[in-house]
C-alpha positions as CSV (number, residue, x, y, z in Angstrom):
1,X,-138.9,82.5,-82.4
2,X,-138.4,86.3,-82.7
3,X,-135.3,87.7,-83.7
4,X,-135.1,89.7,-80.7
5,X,-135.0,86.8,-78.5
6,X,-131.8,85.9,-80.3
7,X,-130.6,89.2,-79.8
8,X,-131.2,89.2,-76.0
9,X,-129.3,86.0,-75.9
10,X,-126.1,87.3,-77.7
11,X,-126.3,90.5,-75.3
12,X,-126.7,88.4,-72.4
13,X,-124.0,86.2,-73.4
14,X,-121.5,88.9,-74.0
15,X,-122.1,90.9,-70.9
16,X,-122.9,88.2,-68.6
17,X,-125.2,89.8,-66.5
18,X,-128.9,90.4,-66.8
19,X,-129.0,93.9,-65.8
20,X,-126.1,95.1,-68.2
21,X,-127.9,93.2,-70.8
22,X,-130.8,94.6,-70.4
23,X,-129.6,98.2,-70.6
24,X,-127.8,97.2,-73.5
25,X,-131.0,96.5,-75.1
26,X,-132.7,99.1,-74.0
27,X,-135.3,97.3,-71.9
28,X,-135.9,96.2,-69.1
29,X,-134.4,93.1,-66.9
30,X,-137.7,91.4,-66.4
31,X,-138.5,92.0,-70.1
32,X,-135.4,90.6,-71.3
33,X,-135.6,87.0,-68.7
34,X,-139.1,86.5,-69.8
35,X,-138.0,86.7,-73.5
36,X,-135.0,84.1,-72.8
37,X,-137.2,81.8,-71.2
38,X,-139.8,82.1,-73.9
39,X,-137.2,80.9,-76.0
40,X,-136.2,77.8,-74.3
41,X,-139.6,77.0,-74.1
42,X,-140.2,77.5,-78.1
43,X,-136.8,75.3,-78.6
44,X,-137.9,73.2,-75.3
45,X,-134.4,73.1,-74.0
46,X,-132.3,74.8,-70.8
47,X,-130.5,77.6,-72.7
48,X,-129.2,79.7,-69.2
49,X,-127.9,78.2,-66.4
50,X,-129.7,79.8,-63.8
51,X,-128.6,80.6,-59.8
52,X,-128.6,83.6,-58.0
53,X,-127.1,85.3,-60.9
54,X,-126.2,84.8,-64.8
55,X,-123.8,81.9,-64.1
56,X,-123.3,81.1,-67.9
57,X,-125.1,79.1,-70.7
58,X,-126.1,75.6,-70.5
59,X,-124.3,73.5,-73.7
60,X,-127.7,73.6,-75.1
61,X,-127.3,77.1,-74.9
62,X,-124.0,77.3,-76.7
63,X,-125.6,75.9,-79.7
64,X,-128.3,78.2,-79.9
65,X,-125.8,81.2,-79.5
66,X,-123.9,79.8,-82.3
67,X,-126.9,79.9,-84.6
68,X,-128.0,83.3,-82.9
69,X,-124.8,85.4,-84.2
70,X,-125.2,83.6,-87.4
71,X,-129.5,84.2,-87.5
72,X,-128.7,87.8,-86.6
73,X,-125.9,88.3,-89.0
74,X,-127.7,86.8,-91.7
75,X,-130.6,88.7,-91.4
76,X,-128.4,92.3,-91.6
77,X,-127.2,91.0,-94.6
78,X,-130.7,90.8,-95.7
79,X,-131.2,94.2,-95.1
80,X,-128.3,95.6,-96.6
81,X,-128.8,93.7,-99.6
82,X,-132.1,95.4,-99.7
83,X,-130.9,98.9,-99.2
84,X,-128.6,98.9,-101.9
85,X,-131.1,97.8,-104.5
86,X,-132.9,100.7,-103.2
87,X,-131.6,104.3,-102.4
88,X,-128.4,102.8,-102.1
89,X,-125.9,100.8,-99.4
90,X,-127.5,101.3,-95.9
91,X,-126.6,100.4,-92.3
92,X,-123.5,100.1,-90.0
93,X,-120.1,98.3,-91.2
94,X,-118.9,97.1,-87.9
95,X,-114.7,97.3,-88.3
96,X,-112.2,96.1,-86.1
97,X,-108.9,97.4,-86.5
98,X,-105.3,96.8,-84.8
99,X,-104.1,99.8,-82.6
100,X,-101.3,100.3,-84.7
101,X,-103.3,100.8,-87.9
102,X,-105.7,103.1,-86.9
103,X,-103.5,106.0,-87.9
104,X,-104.2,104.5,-91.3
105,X,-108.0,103.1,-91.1
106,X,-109.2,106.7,-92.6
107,X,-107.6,105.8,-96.2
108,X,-110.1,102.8,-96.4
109,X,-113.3,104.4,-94.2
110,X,-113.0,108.0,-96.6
111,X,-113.1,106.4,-99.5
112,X,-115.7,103.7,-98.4
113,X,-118.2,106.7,-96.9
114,X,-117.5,108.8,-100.2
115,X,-118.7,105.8,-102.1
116,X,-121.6,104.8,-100.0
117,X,-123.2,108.0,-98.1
118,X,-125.8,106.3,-96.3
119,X,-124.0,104.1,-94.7
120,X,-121.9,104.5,-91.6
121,X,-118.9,102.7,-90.1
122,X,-118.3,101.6,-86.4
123,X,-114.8,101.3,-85.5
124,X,-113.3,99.3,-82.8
125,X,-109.5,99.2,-81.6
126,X,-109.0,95.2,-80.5
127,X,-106.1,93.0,-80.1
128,X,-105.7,90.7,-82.8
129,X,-107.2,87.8,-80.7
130,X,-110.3,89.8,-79.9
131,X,-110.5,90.4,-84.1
132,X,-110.1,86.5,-84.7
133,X,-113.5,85.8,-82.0
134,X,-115.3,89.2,-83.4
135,X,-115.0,88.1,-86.9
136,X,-116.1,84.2,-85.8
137,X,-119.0,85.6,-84.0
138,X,-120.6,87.8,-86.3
139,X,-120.1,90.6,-84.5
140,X,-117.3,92.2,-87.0
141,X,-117.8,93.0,-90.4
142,X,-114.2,93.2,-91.7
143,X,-110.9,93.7,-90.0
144,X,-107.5,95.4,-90.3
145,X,-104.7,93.5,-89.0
146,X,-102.0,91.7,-89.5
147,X,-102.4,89.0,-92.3
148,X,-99.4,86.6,-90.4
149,X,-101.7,86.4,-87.7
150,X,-101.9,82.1,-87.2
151,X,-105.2,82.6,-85.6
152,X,-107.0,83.5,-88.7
153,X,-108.6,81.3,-90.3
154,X,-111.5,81.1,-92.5
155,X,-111.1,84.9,-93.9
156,X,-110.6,86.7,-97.0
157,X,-107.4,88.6,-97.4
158,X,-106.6,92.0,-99.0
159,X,-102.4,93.1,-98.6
160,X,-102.8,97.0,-97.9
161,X,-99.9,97.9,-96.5
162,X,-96.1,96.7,-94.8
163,X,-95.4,98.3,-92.1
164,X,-92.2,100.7,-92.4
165,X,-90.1,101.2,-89.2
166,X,-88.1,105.1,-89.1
167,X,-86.4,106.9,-86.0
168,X,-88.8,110.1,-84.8
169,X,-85.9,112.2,-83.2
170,X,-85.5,115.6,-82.2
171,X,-83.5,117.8,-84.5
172,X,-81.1,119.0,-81.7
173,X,-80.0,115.6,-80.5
174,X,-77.5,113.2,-81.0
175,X,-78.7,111.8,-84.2
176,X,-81.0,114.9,-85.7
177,X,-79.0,115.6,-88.8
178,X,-77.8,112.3,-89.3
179,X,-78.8,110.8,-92.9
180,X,-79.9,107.1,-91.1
181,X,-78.9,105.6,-88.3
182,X,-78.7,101.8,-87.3
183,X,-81.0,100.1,-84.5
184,X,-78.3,100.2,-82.2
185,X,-77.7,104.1,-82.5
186,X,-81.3,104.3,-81.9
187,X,-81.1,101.8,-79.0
188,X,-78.9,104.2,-77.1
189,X,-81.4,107.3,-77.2
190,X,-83.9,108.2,-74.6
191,X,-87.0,106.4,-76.1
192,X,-90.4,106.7,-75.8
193,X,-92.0,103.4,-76.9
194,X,-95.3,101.3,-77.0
195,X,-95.3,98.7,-74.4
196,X,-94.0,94.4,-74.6
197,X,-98.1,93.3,-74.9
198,X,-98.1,95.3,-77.8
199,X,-97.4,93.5,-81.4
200,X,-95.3,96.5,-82.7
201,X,-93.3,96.6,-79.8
202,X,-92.4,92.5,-79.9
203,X,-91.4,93.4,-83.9
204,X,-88.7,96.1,-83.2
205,X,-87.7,94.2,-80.3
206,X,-86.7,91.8,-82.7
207,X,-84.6,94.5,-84.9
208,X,-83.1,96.1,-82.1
209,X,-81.6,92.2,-81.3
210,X,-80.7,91.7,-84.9
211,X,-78.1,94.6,-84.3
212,X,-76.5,93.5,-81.2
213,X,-78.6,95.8,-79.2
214,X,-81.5,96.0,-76.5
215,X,-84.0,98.9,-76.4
216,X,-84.8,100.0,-72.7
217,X,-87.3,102.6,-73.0
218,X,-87.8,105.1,-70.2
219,X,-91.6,105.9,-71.3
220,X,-94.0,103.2,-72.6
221,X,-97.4,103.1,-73.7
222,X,-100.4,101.1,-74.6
223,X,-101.4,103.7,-77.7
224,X,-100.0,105.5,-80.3
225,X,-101.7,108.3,-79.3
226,X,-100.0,108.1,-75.4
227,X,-96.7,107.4,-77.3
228,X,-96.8,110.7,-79.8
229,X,-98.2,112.6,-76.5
230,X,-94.6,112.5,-75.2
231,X,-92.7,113.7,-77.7
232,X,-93.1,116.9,-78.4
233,X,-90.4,118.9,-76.0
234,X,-87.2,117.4,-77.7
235,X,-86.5,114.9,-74.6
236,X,-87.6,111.7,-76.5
237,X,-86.8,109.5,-79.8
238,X,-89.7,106.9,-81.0
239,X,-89.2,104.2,-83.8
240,X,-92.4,104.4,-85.3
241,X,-94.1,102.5,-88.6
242,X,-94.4,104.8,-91.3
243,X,-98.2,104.4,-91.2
244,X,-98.5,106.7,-88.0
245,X,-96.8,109.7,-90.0
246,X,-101.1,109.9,-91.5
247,X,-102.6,110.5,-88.5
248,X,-99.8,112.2,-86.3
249,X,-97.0,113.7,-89.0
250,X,-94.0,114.7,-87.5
251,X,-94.2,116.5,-84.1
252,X,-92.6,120.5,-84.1
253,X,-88.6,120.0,-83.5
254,X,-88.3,116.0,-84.6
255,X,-87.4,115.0,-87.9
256,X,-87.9,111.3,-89.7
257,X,-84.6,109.3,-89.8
258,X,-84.4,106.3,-92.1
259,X,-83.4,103.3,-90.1
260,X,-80.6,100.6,-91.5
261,X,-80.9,97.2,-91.7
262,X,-84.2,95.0,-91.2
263,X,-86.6,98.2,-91.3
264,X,-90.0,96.6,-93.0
265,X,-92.2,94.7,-90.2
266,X,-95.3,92.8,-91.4
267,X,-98.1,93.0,-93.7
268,X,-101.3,95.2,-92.2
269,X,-104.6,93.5,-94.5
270,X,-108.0,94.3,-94.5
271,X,-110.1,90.3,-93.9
272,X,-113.2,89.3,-93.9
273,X,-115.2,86.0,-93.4
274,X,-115.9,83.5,-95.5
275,X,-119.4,83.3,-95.3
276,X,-122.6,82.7,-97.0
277,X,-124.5,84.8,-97.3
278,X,-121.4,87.8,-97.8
279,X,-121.8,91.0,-96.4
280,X,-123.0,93.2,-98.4
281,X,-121.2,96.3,-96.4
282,X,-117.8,93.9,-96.4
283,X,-117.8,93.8,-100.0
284,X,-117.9,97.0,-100.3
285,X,-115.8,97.8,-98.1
286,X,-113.4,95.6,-100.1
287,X,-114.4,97.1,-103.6
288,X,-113.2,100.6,-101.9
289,X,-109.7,99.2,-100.5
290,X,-108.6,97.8,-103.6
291,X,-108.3,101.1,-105.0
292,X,-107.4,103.1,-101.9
293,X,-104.1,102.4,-103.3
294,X,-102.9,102.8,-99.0
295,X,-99.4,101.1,-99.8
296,X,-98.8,104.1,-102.3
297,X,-100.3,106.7,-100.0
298,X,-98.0,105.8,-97.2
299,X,-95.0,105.1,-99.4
300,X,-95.1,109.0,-100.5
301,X,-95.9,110.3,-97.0
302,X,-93.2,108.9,-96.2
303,X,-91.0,109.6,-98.8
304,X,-92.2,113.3,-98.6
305,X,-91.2,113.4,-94.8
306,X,-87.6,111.9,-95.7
307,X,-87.0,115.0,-97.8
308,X,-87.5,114.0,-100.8
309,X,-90.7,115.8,-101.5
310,X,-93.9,114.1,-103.9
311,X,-92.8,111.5,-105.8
């Protein structure tokens, strides 16, 4: 059994379709089919169920896929165990993050690239549920998301930040001097926020209630990026976590407002999975976040964007 067997199996099993797996293996279809079926004939089972086209994976072949992410994974961890008792830590980290801490991913990923210049870091933006299967799978080396997340379950956990929820409103409205303002003042305002699918979105919900008030928001969006595209101009307001202001700051014309009342959301963690043998690259990756020292990073952004300058 060759190792790239195993990866043709996980490629065709993710893409479910023997072309696109192929291309994503860089070879070609009939290469990759005679490969699969070498396999099942090394492990004498039916690993694909076969018709016309891919139709999906025999039971047999769920097995084998089970033990191909964990083969696959285990044998990068060889590697990378190797490279850094060499010239030092080697290869890819593979991160999944939440799209409402990508704004903040750079004060782990700096740090962890300063530490480690050979090695390099994939990022992926994934709902939480996609982060629970990427990290089951193999295919994830560590994750940032939020640590009340039900759904995960074998991990490691490392508190980085909690989120911090302020008004972003222009300085020439209703509310631009103002020293804070409640959820309900911020209810009435033409807002501009992220959509109901998003987690963010379902947590303000839930503060905008706790003050008597609904938010109806003329502009939604799926990003953080399509969210701070609109509000430049002075039209909109935003309630935004503090962990944004990194990435985006504060827009020309808009000033930060501090919010009353229930204003910190959930944690935002860095996990991993329990597994043995550990990833080397996770480990580091850990090693770097403990003294990242994020929760203190965004505290005094924030603080310095409040007016109060360095603390």
């Amino acid at each position: 059994m060759l190792l790239r067997q195993l990866e043709y199996l996980v490629a065709l099993a993710r893409e479910r379709h023997f072309a696109r797996a192929a291309a994503a293996c860089y070879v070609s279809q009939p290469s990759l089919s005679a490969a699969i079926r070498r396999l099942e004939h090394e492990l004498n089972v039916p690993i694909v169920r076969r018709g016309r086209r891919y139709e999906g994976l025999t039971p047999e072949g769920e097995v084998v896929l089970a033990w191909a992410h964990r083969i696959l994974a285990e044998g990068d961890a060889l590697r990378h165990e190797l490279s850094a008792l060499g010239d030092g830590l080697a290869g890819t980290l593979r991160l999944g993050v939440v799209p409402t801490a990508l704004p903040a991913a750079s004060l782990l990923t700096t740090p962890f690239c300063d530490r480690h210049p050979r090695a390099r870091v994939s990022i992926e933006s994934l709902s939480s549920a996609d982060i629970t299967h990427g990290l089951g799978e193999f295919e994830l080396d560590a994750a940032m998301t939020y640590l009340d997340d039900d759904s995960l379950r074998g991990v490691r956990r490392l508190p980085l930040y909690e989120e911090r929820y302020v008004l972003l409103t222009p300085v020439d409205g209703p509310l631009g001097v103002a020293p804070a303002a409640s959820w309900s003042q911020a209810a009435a305002l033409p807002l501009c926020l992220l959509n109901s699918r998003m987690r963010n979105r379902r947590i303000i919900d839930e503060c905008f209630a706790a003050d008597g008030a609904t938010a109806a928001p003329a502009i939604e969006s799926d990003s953080v990026a399509g969210l701070y595209a609109h509000l430049p101009g002075g039209r909109w307001s935003s309630v935004i976590s503090h962990a944004w202001l990194h990435m985006f700051g504060v827009p020309d014309g808009m000033r930060v407002v501090p919010l009353e009342g229930p204003a910190r959301g959930p944690r935002v963690g860095l996990v991993v999975a329990r597994s043995e043998p550990q990833s080397v690259l996770a480990e580091a990756l850990l090693t770097a976040a403990r003294e990242a020292g994020v929760r203190d990073a965004l505290d005094d952004l924030l603080h310095t964007y409040l007016g109060g300058g360095p603390s």
